[in-house]
C-alpha positions as CSV (number, residue, x, y, z in Angstrom):
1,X,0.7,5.5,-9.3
2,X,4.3,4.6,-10.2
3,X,6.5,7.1,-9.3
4,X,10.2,5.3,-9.3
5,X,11.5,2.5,-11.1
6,X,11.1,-0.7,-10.1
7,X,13.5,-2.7,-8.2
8,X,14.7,-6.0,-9.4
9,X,11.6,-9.0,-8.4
10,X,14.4,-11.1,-6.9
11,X,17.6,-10.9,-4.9
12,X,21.4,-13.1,-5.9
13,X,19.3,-16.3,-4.6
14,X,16.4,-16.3,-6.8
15,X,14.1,-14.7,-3.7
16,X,11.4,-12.5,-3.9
17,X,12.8,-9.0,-2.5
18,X,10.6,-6.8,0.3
19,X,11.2,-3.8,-2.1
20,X,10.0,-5.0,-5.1
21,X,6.6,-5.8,-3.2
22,X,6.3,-2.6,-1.6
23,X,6.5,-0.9,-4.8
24,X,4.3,-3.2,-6.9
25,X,1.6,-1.9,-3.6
26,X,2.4,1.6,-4.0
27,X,4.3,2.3,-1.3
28,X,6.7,4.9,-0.7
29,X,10.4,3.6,-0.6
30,X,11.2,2.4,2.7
31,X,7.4,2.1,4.1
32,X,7.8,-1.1,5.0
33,X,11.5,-2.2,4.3
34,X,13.1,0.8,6.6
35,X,11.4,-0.3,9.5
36,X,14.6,-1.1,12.4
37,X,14.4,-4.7,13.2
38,X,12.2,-6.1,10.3
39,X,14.1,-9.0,8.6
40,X,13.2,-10.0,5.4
41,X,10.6,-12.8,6.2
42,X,8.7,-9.9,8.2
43,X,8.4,-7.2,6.2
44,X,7.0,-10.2,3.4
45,X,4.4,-10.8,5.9
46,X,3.9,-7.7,7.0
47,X,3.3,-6.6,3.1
48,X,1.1,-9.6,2.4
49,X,-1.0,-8.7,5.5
50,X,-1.2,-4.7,4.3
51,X,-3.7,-3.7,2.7
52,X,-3.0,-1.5,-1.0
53,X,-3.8,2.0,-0.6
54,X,-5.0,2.0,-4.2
55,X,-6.8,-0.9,-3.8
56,X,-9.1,0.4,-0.6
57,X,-10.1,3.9,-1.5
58,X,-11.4,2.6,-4.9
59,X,-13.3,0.0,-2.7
60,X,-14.7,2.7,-0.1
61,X,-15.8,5.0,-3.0
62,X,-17.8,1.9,-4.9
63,X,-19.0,0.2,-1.5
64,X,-19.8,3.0,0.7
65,X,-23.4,4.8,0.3
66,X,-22.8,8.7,-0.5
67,X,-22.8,10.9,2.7
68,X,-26.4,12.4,2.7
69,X,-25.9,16.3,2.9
70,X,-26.7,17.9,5.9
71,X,-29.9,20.3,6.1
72,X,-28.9,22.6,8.5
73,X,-25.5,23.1,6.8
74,X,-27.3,23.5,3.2
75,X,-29.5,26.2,4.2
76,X,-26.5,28.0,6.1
């Protein structure tokens, strides 16, 4: 879900910016890019190594086999 516009794609140089990735993932502001001591080229690897929120709870609901209910808490 987008919840804040998104930042420009690039910075002056023609370079992909950290902020724009971490909002094209979902992230909250800052998630990655306030992080003390993470220069640009590590918060773009640490973003392309992330995994998208989004992305993995659709993949746990399709992949994972529903939770069978328990007996003893049905009859409770």
């Amino acid at each position: 879900m987008l919840t804040r516009p998104a930042p420009a794609p690039t910075d002056a140089a023609g370079r992909l910016r950290a902020d724009f990735v971490e909002w094209m993932q979902g992230l909250d502001a800052g998630w990655v890019t306030a992080t003390p001591g993470l220069g640009r080229p590590a918060q773009l690897t640490a973003l392309g190594n992330g995994v998208v929120p989004q992305q993995a709870a659709r993949a746990l609901r399709l992949l994972a086999p529903p939770f069978p209910r328990c007996p003893r808490c049905a009859a409770a």
